[in-house]
N, CA, C and O atoms as a CHARMM CRD file, in Angstrom:
* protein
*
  280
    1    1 UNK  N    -11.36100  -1.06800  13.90500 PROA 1      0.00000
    2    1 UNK  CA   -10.18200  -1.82600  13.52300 PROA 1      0.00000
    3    1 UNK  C     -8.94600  -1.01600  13.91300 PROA 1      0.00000
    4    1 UNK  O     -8.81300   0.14900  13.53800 PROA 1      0.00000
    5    2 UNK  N     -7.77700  -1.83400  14.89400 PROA 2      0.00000
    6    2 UNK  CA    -6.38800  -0.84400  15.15500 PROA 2      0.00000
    7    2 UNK  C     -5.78400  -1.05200  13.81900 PROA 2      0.00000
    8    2 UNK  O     -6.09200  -1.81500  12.90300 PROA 2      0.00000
    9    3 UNK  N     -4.68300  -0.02200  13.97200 PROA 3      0.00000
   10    3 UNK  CA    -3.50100   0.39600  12.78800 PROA 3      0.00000
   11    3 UNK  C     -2.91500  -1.21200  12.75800 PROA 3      0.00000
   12    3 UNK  O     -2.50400  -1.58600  11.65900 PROA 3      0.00000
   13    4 UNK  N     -2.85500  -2.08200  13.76700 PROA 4      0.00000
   14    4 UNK  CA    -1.76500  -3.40800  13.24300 PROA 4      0.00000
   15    4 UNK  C     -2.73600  -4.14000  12.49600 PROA 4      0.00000
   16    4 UNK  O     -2.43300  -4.27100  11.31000 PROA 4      0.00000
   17    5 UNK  N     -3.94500  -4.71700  12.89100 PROA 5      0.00000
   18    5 UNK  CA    -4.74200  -5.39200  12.24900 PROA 5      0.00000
   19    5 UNK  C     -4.96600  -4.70200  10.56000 PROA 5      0.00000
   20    5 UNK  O     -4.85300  -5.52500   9.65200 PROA 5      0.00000
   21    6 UNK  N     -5.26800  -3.25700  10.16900 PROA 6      0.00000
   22    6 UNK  CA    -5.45900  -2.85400   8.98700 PROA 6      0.00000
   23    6 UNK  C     -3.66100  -2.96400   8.57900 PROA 6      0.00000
   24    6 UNK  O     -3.57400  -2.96600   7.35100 PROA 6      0.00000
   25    7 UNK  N     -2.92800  -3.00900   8.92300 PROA 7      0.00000
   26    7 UNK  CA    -1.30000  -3.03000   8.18400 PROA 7      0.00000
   27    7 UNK  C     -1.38500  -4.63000   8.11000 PROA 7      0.00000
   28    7 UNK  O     -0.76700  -5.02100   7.12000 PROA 7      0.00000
   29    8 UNK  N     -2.03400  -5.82300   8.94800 PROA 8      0.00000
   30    8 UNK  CA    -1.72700  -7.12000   8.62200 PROA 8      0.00000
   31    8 UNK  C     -2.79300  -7.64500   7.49500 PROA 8      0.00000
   32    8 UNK  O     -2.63000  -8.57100   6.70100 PROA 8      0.00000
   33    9 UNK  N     -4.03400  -6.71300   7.66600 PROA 9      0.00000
   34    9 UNK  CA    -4.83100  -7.04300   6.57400 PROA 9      0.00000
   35    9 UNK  C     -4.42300  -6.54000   4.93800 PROA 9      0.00000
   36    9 UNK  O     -4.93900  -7.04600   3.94100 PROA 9      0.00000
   37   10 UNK  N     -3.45000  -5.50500   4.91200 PROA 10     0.00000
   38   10 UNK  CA    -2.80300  -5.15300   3.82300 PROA 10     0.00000
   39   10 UNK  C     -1.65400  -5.43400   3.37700 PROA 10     0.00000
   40   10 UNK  O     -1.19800  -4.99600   2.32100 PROA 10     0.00000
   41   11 UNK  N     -1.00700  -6.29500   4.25400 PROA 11     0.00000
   42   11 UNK  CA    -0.07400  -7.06900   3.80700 PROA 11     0.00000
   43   11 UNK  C     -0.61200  -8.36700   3.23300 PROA 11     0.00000
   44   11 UNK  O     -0.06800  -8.87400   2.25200 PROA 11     0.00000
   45   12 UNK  N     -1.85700  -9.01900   3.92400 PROA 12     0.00000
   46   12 UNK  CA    -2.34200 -10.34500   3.37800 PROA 12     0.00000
   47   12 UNK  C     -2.63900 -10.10200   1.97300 PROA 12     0.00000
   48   12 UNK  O     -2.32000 -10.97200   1.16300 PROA 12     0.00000
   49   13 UNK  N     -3.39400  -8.68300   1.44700 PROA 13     0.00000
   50   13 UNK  CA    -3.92700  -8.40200   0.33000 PROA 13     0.00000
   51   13 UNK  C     -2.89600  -8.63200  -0.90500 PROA 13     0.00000
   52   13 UNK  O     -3.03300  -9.22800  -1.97300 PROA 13     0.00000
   53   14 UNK  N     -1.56200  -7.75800  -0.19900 PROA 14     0.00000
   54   14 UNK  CA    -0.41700  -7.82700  -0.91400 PROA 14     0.00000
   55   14 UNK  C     -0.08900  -8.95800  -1.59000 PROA 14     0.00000
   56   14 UNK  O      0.06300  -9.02400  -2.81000 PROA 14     0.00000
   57   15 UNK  N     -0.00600  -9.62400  -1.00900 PROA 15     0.00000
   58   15 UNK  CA     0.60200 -10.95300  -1.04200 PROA 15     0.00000
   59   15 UNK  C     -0.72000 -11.91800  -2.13600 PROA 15     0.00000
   60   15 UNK  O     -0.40300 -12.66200  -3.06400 PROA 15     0.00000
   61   16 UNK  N     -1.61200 -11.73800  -1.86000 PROA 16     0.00000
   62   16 UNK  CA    -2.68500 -12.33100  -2.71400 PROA 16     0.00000
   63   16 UNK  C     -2.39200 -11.77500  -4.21100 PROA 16     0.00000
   64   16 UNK  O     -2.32800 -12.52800  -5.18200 PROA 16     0.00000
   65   17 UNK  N     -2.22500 -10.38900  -4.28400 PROA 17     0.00000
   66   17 UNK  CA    -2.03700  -9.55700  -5.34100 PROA 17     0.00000
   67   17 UNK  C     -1.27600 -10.03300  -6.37200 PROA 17     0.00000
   68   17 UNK  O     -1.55200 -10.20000  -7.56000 PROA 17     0.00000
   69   18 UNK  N      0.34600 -10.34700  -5.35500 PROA 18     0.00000
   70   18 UNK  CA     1.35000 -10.40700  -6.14900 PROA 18     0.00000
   71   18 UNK  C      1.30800 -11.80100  -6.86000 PROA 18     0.00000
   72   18 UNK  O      1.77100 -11.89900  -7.99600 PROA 18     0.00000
   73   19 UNK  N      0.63800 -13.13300  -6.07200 PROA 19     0.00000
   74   19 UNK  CA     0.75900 -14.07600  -6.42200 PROA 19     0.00000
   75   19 UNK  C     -0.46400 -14.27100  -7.66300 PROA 19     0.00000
   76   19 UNK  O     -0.30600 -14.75900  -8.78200 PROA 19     0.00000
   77   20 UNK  N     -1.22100 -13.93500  -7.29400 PROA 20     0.00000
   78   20 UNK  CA    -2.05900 -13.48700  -9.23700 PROA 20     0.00000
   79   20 UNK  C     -1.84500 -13.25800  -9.67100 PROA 20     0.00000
   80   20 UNK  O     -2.17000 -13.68900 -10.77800 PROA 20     0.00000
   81   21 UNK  N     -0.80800 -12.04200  -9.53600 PROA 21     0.00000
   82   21 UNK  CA    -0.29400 -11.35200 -10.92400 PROA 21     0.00000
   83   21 UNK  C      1.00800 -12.57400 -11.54100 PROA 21     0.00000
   84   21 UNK  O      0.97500 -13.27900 -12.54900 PROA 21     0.00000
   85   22 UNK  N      2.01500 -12.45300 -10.53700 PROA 22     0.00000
   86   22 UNK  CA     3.11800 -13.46900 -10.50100 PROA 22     0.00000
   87   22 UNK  C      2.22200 -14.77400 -11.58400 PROA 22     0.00000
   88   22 UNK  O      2.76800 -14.92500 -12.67600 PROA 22     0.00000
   89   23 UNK  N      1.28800 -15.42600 -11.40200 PROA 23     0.00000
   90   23 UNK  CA     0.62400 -16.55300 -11.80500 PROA 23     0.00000
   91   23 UNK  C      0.08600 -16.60600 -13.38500 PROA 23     0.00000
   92   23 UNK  O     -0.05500 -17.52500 -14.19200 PROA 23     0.00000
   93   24 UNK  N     -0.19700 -14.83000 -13.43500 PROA 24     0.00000
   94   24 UNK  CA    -0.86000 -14.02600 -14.92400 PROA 24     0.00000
   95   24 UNK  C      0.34200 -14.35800 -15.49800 PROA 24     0.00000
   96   24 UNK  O      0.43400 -15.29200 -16.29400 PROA 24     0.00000
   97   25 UNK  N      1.44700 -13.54700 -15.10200 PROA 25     0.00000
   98   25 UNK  CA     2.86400 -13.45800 -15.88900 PROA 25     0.00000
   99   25 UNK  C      3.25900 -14.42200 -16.43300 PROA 25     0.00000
  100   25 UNK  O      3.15200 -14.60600 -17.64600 PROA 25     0.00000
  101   26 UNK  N      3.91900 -15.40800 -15.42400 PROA 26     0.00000
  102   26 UNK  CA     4.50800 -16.91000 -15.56600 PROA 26     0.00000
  103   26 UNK  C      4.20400 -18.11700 -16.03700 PROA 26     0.00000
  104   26 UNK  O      4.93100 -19.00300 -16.48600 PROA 26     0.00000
  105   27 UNK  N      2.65700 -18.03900 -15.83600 PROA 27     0.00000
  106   27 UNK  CA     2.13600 -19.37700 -16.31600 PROA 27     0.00000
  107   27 UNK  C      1.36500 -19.48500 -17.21700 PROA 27     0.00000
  108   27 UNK  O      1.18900 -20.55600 -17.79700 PROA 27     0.00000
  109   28 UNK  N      0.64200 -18.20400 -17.56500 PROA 28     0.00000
  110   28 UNK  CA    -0.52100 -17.64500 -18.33000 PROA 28     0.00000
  111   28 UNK  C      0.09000 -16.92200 -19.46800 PROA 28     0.00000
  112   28 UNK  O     -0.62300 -16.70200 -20.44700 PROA 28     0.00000
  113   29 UNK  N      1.46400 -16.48000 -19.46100 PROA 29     0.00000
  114   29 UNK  CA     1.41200 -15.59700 -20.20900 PROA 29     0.00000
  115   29 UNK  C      0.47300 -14.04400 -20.67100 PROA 29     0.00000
  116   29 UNK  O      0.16500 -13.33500 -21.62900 PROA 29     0.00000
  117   30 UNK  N      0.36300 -14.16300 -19.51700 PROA 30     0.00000
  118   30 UNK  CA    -1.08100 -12.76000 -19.90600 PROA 30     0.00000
  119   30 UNK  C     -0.68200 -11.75600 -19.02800 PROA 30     0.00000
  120   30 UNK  O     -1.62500 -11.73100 -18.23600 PROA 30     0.00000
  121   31 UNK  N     -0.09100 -11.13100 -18.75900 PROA 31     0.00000
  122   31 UNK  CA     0.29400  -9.75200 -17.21300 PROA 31     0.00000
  123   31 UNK  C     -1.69200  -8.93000 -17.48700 PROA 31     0.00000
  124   31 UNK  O     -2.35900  -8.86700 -18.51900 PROA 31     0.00000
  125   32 UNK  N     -1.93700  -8.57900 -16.42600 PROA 32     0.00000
  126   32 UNK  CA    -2.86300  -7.36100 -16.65400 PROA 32     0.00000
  127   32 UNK  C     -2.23400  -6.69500 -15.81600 PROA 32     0.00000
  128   32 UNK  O     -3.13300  -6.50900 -14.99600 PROA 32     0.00000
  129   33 UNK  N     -1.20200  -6.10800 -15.34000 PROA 33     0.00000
  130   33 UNK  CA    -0.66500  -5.11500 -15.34800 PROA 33     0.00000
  131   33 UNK  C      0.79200  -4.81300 -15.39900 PROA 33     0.00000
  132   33 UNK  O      1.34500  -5.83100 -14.98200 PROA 33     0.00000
  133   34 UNK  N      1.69400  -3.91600 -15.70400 PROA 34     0.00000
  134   34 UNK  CA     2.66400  -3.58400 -15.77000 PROA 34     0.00000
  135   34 UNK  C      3.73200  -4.02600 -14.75900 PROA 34     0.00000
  136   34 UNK  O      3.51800  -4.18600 -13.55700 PROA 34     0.00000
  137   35 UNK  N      5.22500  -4.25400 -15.55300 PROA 35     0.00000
  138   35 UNK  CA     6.37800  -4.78800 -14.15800 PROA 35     0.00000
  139   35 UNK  C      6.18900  -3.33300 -13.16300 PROA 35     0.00000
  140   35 UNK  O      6.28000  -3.40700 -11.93800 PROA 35     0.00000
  141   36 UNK  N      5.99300  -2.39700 -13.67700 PROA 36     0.00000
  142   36 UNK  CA     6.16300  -1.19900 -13.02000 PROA 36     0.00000
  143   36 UNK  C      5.35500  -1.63000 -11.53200 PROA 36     0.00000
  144   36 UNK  O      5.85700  -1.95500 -10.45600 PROA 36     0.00000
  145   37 UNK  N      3.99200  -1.50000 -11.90500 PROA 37     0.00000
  146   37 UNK  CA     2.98900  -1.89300 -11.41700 PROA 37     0.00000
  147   37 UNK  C      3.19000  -3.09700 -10.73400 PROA 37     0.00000
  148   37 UNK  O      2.20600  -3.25400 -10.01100 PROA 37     0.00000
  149   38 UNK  N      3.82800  -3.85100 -10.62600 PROA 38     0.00000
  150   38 UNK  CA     4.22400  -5.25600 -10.33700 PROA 38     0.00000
  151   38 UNK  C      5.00200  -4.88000  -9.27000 PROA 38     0.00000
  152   38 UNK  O      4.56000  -4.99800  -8.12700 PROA 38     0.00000
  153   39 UNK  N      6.27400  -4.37300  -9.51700 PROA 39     0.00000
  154   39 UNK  CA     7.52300  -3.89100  -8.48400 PROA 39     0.00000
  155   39 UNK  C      6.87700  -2.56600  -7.04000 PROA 39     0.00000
  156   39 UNK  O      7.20300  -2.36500  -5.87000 PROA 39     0.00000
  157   40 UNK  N      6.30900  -2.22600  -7.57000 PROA 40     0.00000
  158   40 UNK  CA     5.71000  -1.68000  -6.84300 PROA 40     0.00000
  159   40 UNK  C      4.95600  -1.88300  -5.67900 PROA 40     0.00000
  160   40 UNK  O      5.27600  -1.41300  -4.58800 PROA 40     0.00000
  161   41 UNK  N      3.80500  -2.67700  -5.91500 PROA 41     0.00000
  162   41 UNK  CA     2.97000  -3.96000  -5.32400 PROA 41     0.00000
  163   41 UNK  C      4.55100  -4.28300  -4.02800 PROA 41     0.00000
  164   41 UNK  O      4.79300  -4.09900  -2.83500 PROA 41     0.00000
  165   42 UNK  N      5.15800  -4.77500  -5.10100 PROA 42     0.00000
  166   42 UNK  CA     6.25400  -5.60500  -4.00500 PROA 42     0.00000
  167   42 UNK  C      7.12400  -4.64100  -3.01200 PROA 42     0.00000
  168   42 UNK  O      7.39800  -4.93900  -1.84900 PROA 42     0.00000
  169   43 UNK  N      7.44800  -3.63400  -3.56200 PROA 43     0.00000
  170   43 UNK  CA     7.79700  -2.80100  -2.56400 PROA 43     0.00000
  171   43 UNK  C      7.45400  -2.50000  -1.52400 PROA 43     0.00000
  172   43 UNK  O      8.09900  -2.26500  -0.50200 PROA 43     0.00000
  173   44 UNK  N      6.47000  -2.49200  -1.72000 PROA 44     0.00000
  174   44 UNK  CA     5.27500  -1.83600  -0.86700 PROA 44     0.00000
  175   44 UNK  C      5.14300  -3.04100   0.14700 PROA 44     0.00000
  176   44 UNK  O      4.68900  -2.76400   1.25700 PROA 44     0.00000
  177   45 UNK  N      5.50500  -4.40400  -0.13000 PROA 45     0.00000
  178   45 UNK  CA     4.88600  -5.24500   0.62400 PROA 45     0.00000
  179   45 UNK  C      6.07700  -5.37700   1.60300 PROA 45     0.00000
  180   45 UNK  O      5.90100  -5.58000   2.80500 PROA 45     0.00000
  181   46 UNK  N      7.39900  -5.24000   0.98400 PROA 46     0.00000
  182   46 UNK  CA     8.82100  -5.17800   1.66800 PROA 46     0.00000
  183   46 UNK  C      9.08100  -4.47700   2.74200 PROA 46     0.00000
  184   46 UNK  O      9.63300  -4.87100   3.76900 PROA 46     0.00000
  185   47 UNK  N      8.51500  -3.00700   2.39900 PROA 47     0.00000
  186   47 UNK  CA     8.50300  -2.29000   3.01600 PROA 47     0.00000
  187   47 UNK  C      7.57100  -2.32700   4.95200 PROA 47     0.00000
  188   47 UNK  O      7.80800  -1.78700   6.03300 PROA 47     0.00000
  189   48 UNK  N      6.50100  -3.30100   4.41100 PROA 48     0.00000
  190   48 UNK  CA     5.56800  -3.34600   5.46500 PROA 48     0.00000
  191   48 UNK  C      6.08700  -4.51400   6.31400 PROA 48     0.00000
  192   48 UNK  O      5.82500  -4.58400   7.51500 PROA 48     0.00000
  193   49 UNK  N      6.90300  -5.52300   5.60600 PROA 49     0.00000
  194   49 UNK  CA     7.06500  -6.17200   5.93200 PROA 49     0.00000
  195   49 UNK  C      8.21400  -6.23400   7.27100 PROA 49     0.00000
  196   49 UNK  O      8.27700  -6.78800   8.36800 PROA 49     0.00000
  197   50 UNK  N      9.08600  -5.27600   6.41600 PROA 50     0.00000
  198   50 UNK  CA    10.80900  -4.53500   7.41800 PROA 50     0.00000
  199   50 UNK  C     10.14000  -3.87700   8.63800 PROA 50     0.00000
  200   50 UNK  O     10.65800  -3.93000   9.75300 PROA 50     0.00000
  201   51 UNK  N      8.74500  -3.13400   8.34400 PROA 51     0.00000
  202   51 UNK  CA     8.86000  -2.50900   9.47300 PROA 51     0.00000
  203   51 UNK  C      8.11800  -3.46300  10.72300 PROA 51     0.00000
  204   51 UNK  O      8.42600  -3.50900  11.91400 PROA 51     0.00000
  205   52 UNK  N      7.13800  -4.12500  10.06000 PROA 52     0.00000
  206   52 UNK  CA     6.41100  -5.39600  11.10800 PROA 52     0.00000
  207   52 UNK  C      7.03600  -6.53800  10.57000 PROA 52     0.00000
  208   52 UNK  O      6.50100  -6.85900   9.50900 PROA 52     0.00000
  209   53 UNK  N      7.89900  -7.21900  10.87600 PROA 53     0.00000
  210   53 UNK  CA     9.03900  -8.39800  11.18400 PROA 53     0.00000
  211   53 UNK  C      8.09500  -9.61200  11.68900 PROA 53     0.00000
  212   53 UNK  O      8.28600 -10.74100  11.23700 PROA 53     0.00000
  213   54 UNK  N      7.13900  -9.37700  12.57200 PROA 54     0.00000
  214   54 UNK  CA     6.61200 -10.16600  13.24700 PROA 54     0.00000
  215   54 UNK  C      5.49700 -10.77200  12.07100 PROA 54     0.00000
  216   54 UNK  O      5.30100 -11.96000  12.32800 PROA 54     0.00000
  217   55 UNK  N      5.00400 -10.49600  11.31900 PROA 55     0.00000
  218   55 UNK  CA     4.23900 -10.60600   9.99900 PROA 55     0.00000
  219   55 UNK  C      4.12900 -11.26700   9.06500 PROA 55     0.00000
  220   55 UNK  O      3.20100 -11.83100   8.48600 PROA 55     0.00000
  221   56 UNK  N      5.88200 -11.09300   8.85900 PROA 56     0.00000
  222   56 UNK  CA     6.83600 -12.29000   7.87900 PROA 56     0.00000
  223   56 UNK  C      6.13200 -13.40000   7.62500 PROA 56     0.00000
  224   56 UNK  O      5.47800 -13.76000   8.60400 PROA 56     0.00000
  225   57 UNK  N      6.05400 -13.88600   6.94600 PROA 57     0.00000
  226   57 UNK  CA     5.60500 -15.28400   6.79200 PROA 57     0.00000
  227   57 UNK  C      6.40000 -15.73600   5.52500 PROA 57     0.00000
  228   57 UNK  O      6.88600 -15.21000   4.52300 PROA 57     0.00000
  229   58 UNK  N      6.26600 -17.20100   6.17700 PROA 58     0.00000
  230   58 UNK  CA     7.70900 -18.09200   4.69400 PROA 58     0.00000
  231   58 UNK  C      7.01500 -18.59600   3.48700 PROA 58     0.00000
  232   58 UNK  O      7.32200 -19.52700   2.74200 PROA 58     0.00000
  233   59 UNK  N      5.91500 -17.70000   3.45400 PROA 59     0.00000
  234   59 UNK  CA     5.27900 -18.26500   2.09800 PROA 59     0.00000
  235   59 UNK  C      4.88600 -16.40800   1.23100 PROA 59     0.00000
  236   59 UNK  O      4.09900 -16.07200   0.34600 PROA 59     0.00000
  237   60 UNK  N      5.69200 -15.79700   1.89700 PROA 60     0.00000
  238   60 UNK  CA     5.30100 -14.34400   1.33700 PROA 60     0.00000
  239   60 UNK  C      6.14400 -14.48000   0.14100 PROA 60     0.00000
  240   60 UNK  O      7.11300 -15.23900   0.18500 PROA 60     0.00000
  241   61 UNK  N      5.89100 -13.87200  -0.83100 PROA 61     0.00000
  242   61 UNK  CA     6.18000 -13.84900  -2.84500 PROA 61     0.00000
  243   61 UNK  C      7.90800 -12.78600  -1.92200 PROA 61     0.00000
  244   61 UNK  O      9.03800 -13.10600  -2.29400 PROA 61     0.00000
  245   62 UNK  N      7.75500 -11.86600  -1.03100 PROA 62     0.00000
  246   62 UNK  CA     9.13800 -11.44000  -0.24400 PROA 62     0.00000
  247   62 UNK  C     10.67100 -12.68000  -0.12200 PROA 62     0.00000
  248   62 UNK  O     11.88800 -12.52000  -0.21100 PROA 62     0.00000
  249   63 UNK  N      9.84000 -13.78600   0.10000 PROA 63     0.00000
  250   63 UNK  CA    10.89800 -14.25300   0.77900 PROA 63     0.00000
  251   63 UNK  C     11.30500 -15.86600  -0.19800 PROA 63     0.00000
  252   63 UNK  O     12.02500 -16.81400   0.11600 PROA 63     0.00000
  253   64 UNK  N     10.54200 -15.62500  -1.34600 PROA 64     0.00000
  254   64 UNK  CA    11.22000 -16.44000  -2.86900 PROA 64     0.00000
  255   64 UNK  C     12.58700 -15.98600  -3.47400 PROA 64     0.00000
  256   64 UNK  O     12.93900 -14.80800  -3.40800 PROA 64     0.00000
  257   65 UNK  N     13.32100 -16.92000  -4.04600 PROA 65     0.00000
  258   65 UNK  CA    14.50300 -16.56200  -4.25300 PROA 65     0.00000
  259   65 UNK  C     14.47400 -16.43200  -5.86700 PROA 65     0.00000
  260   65 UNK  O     15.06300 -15.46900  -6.35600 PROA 65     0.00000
  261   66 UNK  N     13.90300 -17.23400  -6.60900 PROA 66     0.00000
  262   66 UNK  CA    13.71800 -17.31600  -7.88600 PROA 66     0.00000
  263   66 UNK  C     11.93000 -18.04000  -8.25100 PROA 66     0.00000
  264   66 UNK  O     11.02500 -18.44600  -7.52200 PROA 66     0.00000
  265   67 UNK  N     12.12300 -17.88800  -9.90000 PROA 67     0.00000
  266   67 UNK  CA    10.72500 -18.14000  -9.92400 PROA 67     0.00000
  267   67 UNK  C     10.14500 -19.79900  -9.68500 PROA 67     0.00000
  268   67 UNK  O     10.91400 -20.76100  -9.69300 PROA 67     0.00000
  269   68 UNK  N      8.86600 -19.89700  -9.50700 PROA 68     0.00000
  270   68 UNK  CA     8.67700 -21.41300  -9.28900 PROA 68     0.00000
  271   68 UNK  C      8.61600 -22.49800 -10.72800 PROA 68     0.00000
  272   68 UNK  O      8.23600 -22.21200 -11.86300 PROA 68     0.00000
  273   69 UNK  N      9.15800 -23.87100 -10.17500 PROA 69     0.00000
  274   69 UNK  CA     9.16800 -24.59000 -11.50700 PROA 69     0.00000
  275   69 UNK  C      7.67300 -24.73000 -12.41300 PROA 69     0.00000
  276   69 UNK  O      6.63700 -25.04800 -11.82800 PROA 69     0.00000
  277   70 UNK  N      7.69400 -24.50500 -13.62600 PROA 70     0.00000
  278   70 UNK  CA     6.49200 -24.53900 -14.33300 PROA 70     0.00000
  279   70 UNK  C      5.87400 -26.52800 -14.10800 PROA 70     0.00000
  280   70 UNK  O      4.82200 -26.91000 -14.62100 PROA 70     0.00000
């Protein structure tokens, strides 16, 4: 496996991550893990995201402006 394919496969993960957790939080009322833990996740995904541009996608938890209607 090259370095882009394992950075696009860990951005997909990301993104799966955040939207479970995002889903625990918001709709469930239940977090299993921390905002810390949460912001983080997202950083991390921001970060991968700035540096591969090409990756972006308009459904990444990155590129929401606020939360979704219940």
């Amino acid at each position: 496996m090259d370095g882009m394919q394992q950075v696009g496969e860990r951005i997909e993960r990301l993104r799966r991550l955040l939207r479970y957790h995002s889903y625990r939080y918001h709709v469930l009322d239940d977090p299993e893990i921390s905002d810390a833990e949460y912001d983080a996740l997202m950083e991390e995904l921001k970060e991968l995201e700035s540096a591969h541009p090409e990756l972006v996608a308009p459904d990444s938890p990155t590129q929401r402006v606020g939360a979704e209607p219940l």
